[in-house]
C-alpha positions in Angstrom: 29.3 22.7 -10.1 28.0 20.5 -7.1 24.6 19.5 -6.8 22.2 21.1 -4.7 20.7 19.2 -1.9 17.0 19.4 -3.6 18.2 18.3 -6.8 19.8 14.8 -5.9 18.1 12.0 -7.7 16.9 15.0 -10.3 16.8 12.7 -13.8 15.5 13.4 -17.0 11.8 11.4 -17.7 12.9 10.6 -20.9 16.6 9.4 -20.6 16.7 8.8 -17.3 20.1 10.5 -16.6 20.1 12.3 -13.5 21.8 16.0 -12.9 25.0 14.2 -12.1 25.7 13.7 -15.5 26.4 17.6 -16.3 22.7 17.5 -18.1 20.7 21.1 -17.1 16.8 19.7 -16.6 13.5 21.3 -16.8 10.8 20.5 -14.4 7.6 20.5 -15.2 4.2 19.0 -13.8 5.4 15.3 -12.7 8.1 15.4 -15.1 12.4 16.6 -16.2 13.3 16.9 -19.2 17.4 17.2 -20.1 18.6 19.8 -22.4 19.9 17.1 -24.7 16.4 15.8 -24.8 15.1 19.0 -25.7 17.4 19.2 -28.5 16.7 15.9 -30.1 13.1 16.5 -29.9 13.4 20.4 -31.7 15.6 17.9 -34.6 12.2 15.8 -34.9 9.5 18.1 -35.0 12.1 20.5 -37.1 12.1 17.3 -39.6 8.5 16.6 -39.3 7.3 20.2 -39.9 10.0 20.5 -43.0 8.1 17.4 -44.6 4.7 19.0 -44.7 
């Protein structure tokens, strides 16, 4: 799917991929975050939770 003209230079805050990439991204309050960075961060605080 081609990028929109508003999301050119879209990137992630975290990884700093940009939309180009494929990557869907959340925008939030002065910062995107991918989904793949979503999913590594449910896999840490999934990990962190399961050792309490």
């Amino acid at each position: 799917m081609p990028l929109r003209d508003d999301q050119a230079g879209m990137s992630c805050s975290f990884c700093k991929l940009d939309l180009s990439s494929g990557r869907q991204v959340a925008a939030g309050r002065g910062a995107m975050i991918c989904n793949e960075c979503v999913e590594i961060s449910r896999e840490i605080l999934q990990d962190k939770m399961s050792e309490n």
